[in-house]
NUVO-42242 format. One record per residue: residue number from 1; x, y, z of N, C-alpha, C in turn; residue in three letters. Coordinates in Angstrom, 3 decimals, always signed. Layout:
+-----+----------+----------+----------+----------+----------+----------+----------+----------+----------+-----+
!   k !     n_px !     n_py !     n_pz !    ca_px !    ca_py !    ca_pz !     c_px !     c_py !     c_pz !   r !
+-----+----------+----------+----------+----------+----------+----------+----------+----------+----------+-----+
! NUM !        X !        Y !        Z !        X !        Y !        Z !        X !        Y !        Z ! ala !
...
+-----+----------+----------+----------+----------+----------+----------+----------+----------+----------+-----+
***
This chain:
+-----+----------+----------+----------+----------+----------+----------+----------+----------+----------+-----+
!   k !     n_px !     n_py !     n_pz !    ca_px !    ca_py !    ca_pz !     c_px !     c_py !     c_pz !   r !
+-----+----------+----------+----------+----------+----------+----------+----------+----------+----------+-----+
!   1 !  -28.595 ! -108.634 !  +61.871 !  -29.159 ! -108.941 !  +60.575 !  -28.663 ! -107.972 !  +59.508 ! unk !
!   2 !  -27.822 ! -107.149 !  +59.822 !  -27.074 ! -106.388 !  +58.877 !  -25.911 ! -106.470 !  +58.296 ! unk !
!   3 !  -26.652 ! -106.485 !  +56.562 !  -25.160 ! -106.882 !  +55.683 !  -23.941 ! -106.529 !  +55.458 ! unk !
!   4 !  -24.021 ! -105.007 !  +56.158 !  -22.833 ! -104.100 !  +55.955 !  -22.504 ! -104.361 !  +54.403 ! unk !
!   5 !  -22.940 ! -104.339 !  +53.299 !  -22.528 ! -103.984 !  +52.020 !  -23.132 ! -103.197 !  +51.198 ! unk !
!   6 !  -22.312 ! -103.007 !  +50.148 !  -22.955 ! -101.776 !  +49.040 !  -23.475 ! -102.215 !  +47.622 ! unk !
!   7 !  -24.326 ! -101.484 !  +47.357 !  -24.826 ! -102.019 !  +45.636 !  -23.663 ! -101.642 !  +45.027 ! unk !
!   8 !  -23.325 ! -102.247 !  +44.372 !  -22.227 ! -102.260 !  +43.527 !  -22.421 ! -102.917 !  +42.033 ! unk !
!   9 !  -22.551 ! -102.010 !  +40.884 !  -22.915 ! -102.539 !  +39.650 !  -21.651 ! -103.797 !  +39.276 ! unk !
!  10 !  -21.009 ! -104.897 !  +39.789 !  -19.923 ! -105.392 !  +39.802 !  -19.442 ! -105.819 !  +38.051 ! unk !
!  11 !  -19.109 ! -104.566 !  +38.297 !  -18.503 ! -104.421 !  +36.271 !  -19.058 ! -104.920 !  +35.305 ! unk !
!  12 !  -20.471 ! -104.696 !  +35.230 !  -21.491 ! -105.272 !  +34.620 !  -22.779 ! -104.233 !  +34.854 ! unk !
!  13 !  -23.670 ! -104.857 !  +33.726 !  -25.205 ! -104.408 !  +33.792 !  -26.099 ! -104.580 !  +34.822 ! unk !
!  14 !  -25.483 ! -105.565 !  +35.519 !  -26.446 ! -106.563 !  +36.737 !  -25.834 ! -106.386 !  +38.126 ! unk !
!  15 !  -26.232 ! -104.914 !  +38.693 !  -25.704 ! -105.101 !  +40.024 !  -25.812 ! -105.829 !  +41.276 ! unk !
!  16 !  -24.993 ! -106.024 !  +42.174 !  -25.493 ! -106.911 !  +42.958 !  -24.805 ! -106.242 !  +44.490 ! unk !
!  17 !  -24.363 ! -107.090 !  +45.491 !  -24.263 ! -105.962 !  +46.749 !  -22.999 ! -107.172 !  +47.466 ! unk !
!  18 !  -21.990 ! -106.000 !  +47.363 !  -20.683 ! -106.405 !  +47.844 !  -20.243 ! -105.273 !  +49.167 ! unk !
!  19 !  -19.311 ! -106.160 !  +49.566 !  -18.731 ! -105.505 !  +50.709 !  -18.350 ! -104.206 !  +50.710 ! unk !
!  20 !  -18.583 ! -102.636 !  +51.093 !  -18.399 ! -101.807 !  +51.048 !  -16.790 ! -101.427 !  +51.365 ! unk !
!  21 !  -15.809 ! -101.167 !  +49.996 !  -14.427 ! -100.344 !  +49.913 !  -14.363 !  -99.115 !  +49.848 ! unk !
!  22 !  -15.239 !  -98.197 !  +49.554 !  -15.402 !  -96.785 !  +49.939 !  -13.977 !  -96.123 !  +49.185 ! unk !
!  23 !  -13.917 !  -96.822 !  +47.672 !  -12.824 !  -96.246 !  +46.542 !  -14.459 !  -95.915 !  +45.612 ! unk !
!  24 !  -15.427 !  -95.626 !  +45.727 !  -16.280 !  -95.089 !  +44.581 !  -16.257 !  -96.075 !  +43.620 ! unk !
!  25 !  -16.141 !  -95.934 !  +42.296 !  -16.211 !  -96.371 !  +41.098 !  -17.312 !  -97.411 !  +40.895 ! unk !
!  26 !  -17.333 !  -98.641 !  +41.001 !  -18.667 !  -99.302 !  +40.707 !  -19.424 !  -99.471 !  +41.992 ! unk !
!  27 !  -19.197 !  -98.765 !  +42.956 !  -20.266 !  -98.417 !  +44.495 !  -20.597 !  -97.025 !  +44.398 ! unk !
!  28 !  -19.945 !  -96.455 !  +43.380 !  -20.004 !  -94.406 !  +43.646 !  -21.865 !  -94.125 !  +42.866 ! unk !
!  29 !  -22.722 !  -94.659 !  +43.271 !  -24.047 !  -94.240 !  +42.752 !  -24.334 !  -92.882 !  +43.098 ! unk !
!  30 !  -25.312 !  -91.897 !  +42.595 !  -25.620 !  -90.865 !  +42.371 !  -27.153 !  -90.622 !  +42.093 ! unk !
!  31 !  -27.856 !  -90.343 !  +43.019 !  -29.524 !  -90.283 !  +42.903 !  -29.485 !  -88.685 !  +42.404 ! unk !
!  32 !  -30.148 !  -88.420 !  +41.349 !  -30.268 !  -87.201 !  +40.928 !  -31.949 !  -86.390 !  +41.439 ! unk !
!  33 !  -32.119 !  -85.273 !  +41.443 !  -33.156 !  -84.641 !  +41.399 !  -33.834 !  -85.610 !  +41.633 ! unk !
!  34 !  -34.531 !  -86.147 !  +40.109 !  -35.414 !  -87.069 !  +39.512 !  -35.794 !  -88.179 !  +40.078 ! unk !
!  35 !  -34.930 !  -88.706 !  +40.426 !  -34.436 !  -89.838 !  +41.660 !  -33.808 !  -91.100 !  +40.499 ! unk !
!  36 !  -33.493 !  -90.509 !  +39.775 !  -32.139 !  -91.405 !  +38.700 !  -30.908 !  -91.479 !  +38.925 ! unk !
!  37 !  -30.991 !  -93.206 !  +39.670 !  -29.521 !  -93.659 !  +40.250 !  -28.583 !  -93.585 !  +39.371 ! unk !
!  38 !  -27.665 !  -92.613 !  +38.556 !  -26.997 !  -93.135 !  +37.654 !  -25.734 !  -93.614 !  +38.207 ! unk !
!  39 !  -24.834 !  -94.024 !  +37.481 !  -23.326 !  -94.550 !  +37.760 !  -22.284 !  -93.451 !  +37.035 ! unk !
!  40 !  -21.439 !  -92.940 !  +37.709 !  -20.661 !  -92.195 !  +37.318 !  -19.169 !  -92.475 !  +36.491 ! unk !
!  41 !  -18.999 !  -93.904 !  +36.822 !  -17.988 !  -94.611 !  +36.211 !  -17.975 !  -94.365 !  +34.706 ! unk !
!  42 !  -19.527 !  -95.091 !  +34.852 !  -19.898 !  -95.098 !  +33.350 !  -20.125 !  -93.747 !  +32.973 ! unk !
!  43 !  -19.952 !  -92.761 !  +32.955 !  -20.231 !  -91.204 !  +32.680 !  -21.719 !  -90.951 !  +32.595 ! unk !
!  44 !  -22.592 !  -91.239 !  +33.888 !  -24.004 !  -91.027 !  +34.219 !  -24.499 !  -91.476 !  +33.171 ! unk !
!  45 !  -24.550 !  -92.366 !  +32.271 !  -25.441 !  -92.727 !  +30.964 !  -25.943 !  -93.537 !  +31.708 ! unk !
!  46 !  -25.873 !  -94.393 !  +32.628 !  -26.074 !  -95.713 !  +32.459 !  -27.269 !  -95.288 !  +34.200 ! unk !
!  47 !  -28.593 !  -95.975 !  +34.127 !  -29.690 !  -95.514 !  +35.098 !  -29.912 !  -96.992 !  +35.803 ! unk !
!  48 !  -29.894 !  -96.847 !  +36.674 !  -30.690 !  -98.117 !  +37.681 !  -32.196 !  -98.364 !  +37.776 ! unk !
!  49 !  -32.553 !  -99.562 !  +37.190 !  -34.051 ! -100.115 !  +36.789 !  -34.343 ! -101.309 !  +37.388 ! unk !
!  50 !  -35.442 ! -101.646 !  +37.097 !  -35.965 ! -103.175 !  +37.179 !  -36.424 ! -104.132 !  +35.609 ! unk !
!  51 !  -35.890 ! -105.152 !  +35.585 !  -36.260 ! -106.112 !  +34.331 !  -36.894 ! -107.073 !  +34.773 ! unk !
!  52 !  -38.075 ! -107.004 !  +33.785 !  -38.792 ! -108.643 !  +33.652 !  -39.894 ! -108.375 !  +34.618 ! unk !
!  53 !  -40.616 ! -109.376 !  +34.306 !  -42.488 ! -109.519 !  +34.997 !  -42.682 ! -110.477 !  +36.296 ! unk !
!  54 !  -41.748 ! -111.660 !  +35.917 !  -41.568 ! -112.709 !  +37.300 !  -41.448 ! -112.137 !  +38.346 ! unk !
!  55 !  -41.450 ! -112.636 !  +39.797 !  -41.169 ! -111.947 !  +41.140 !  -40.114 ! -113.062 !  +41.439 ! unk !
!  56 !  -38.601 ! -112.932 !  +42.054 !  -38.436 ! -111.562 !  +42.218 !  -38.020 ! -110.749 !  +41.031 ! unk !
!  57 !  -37.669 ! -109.379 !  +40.768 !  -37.890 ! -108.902 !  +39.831 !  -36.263 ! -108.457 !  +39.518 ! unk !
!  58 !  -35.228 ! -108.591 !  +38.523 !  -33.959 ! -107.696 !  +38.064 !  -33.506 ! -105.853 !  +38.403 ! unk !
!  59 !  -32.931 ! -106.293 !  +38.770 !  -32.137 ! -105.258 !  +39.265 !  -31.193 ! -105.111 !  +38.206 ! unk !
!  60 !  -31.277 ! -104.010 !  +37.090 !  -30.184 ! -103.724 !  +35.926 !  -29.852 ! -102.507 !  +35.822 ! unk !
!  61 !  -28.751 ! -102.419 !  +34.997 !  -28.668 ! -100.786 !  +34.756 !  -28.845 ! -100.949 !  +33.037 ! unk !
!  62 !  -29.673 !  -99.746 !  +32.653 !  -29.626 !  -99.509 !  +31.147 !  -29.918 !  -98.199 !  +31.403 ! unk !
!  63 !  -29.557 !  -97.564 !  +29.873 !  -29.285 !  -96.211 !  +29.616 !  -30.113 !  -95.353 !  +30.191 ! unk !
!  64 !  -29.649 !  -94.092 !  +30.693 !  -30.824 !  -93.009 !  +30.953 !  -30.858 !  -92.527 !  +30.111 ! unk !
!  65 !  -32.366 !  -91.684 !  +30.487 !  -33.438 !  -91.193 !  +29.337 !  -32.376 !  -89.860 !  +29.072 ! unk !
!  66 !  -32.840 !  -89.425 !  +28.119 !  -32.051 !  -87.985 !  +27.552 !  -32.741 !  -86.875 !  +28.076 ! unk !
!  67 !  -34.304 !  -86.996 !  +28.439 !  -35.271 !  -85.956 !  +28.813 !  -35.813 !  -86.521 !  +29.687 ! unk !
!  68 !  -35.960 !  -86.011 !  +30.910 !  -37.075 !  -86.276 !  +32.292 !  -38.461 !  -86.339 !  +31.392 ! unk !
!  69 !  -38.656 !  -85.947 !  +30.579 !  -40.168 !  -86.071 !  +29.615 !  -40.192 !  -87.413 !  +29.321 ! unk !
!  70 !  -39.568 !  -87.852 !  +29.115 !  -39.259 !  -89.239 !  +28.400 !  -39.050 !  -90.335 !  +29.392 ! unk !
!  71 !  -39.030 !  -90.186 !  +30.444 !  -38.310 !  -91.237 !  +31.772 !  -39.542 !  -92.315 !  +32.189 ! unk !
!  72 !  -39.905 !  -93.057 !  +32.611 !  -40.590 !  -93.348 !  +33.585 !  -40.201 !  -94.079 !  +34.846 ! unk !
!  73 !  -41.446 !  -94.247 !  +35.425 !  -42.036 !  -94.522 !  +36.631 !  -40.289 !  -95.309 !  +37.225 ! unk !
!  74 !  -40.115 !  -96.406 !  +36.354 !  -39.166 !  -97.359 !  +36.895 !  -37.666 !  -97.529 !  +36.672 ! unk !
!  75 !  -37.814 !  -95.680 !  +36.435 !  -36.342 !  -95.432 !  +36.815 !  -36.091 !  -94.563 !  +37.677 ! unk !
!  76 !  -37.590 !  -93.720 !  +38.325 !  -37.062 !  -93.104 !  +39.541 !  -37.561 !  -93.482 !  +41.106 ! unk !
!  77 !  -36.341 !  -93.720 !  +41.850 !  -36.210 !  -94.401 !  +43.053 !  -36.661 !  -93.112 !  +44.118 ! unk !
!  78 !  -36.605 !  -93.527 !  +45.254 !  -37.076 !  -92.451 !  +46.477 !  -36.730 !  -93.712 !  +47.657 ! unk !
!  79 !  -35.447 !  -92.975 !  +48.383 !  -35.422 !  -93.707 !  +49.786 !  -35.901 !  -93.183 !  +50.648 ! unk !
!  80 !  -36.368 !  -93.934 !  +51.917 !  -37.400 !  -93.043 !  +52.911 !  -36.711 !  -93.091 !  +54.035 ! unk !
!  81 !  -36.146 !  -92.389 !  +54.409 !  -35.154 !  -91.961 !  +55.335 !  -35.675 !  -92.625 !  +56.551 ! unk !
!  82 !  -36.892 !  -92.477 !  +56.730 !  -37.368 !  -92.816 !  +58.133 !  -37.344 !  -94.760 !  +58.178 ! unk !
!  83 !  -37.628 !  -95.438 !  +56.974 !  -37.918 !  -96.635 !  +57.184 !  -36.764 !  -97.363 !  +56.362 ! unk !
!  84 !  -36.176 !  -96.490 !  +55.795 !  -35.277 !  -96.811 !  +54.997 !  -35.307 !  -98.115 !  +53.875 ! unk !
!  85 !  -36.430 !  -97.469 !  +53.197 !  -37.171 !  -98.529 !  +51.804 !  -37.251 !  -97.834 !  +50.860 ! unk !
!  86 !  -35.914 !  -98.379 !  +50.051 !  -35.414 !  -97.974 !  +48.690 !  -36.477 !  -98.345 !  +47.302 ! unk !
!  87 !  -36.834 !  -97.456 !  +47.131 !  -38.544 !  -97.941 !  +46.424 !  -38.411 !  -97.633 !  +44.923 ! unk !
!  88 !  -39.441 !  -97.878 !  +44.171 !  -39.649 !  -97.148 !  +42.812 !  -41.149 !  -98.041 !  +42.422 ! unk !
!  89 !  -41.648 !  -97.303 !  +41.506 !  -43.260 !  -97.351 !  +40.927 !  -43.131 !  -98.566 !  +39.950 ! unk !
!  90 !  -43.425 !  -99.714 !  +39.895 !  -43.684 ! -100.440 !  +38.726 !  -44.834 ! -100.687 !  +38.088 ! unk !
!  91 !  -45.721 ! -101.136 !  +36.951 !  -46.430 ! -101.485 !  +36.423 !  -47.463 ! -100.113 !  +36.464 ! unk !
!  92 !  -47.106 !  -98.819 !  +36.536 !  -48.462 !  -97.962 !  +36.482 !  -49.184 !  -97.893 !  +37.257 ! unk !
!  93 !  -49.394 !  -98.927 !  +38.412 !  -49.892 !  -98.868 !  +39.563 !  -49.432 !  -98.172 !  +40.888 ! unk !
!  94 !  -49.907 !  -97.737 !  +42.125 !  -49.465 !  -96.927 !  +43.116 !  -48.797 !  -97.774 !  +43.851 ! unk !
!  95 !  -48.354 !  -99.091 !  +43.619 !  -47.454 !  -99.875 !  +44.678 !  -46.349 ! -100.080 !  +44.524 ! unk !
!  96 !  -45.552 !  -99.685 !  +45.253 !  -44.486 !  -99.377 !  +45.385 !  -43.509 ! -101.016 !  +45.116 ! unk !
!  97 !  -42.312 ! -101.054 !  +45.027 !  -41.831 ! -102.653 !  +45.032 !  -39.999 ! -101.739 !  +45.666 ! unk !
!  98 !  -39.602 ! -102.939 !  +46.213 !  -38.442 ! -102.355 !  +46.827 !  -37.168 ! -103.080 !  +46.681 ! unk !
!  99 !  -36.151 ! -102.320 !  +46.453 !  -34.985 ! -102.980 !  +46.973 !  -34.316 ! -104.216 !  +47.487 ! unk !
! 100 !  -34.469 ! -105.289 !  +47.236 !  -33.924 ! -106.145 !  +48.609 !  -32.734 ! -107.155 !  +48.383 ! unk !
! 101 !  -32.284 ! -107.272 !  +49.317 !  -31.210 ! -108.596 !  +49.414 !  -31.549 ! -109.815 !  +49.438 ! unk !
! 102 !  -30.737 ! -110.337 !  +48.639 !  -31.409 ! -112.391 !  +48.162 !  -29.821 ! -112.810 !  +49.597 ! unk !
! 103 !  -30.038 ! -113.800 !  +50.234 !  -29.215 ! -114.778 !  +51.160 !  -28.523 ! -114.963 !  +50.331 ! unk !
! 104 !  -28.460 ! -115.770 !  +48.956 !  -27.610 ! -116.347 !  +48.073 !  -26.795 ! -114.991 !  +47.073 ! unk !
! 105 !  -25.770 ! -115.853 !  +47.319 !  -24.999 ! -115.373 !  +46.263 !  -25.172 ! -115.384 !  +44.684 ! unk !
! 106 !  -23.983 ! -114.519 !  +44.059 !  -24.291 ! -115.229 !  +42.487 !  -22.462 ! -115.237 !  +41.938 ! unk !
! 107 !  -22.239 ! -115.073 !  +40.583 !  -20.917 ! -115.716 !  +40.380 !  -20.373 ! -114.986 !  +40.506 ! unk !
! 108 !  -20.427 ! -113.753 !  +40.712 !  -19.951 ! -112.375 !  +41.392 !  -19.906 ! -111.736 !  +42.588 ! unk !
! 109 !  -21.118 ! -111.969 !  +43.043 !  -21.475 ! -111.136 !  +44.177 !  -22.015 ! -111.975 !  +45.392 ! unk !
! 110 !  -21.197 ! -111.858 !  +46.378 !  -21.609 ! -112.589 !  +47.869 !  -22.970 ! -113.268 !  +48.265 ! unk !
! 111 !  -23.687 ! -111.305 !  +47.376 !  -24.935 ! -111.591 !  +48.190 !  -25.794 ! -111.227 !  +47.018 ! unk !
! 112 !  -27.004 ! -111.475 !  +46.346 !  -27.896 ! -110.839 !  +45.402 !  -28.840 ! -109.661 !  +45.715 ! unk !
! 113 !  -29.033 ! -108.852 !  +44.947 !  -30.047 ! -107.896 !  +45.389 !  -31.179 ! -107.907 !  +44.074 ! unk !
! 114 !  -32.199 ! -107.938 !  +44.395 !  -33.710 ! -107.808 !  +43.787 !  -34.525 ! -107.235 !  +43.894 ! unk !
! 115 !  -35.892 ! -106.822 !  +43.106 !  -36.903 ! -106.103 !  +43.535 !  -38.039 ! -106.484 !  +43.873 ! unk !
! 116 !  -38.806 ! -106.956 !  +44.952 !  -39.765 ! -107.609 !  +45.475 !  -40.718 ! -106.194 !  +45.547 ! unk !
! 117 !  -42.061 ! -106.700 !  +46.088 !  -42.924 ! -105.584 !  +46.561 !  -42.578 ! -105.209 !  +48.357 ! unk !
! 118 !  -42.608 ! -104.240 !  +48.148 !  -42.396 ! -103.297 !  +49.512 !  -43.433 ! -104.444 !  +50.843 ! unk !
! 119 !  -42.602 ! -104.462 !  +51.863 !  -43.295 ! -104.836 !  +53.106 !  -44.115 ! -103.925 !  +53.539 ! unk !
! 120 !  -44.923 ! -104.098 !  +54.484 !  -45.256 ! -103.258 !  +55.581 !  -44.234 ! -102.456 !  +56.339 ! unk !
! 121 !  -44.258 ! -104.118 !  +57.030 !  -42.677 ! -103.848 !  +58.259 !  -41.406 ! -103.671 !  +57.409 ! unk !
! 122 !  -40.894 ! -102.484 !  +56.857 !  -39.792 ! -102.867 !  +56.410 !  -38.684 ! -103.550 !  +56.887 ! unk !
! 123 !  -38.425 ! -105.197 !  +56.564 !  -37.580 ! -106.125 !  +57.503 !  -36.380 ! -105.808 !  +56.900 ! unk !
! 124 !  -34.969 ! -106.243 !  +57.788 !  -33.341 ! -106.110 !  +57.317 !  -33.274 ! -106.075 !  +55.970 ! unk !
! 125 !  -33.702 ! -106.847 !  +55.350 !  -33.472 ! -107.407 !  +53.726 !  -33.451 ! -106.163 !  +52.742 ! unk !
! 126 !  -35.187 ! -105.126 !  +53.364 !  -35.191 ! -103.887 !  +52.738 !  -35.112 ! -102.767 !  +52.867 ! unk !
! 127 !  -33.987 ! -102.401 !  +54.171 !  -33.637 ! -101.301 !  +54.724 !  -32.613 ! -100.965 !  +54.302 ! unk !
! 128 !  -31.845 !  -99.771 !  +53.527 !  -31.012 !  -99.528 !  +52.832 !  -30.882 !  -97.515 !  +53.770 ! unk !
! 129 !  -29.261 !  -97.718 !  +53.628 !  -28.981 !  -96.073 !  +53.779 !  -28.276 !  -95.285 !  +52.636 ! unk !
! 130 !  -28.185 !  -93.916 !  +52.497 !  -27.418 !  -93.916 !  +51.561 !  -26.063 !  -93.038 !  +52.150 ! unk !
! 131 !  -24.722 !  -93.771 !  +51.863 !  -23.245 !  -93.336 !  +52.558 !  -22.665 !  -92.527 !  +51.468 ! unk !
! 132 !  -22.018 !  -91.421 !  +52.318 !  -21.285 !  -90.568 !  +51.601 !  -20.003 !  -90.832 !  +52.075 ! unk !
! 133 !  -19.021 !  -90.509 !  +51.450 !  -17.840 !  -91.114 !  +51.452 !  -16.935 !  -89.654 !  +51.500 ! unk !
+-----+----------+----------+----------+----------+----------+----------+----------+----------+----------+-----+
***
């Protein structure tokens, strides 16, 4: 049940999860301190979020904050090594929503990735590692 691929912002705002080439550039993500995925391509401006209220929920990149004072909840991520559920805080509330892979493709990308609410069982869809290259 494993995709073997990487989030990959695929030269766009709207990342999605392609086959892992392990050349960096729109796969080279960077979790900081904070837990702000930025993209380095783009010269770390650019932060990994969630858009919109519907379920499932956008997976985008828009600008990072200039000050950790200024950031919130739903731009900093935390993977859990043990269950491997790529998480972040939405709506002000303590529940977590996660990471996951859509079956379908889109006009880019093989496979889609979205943000649903966190399982229990974290199943294939929302188990994520993070590879160093």
């Amino acid at each position: 049940d494993k995709l073997n691929g990487c989030v990959d912002t695929m030269g766009g705002d709207q990342p999605g999860l392609y086959p892992c080439h392990g050349q960096h550039g729109t796969q080279g993500l960077v979790m900081d301190g904070e837990g702000l995925v930025r993209v380095p391509i783009l010269m770390y401006e650019q932060c990994m979020t969630v858009q919109g209220s519907s379920i499932p929920r956008k997976l985008v990149l828009r600008p990072c904050p200039h000050s950790m004072h200024h950031s919130r909840d739903d731009l900093r991520w935390t993977l859990d090594a043990t269950t491997g559920a790529f998480s972040v805080h939405l709506d002000g509330s303590g529940d977590r929503w996660c990471l996951e892979a859509m079956s379908k493709g889109t006009s880019k990308s093989p496979v889609d990735v979205h943000v649903m609410p966190c399982t229990p069982e974290v199943g294939p869809m929302q188990r994520w590692e993070w590879m160093t290259w």
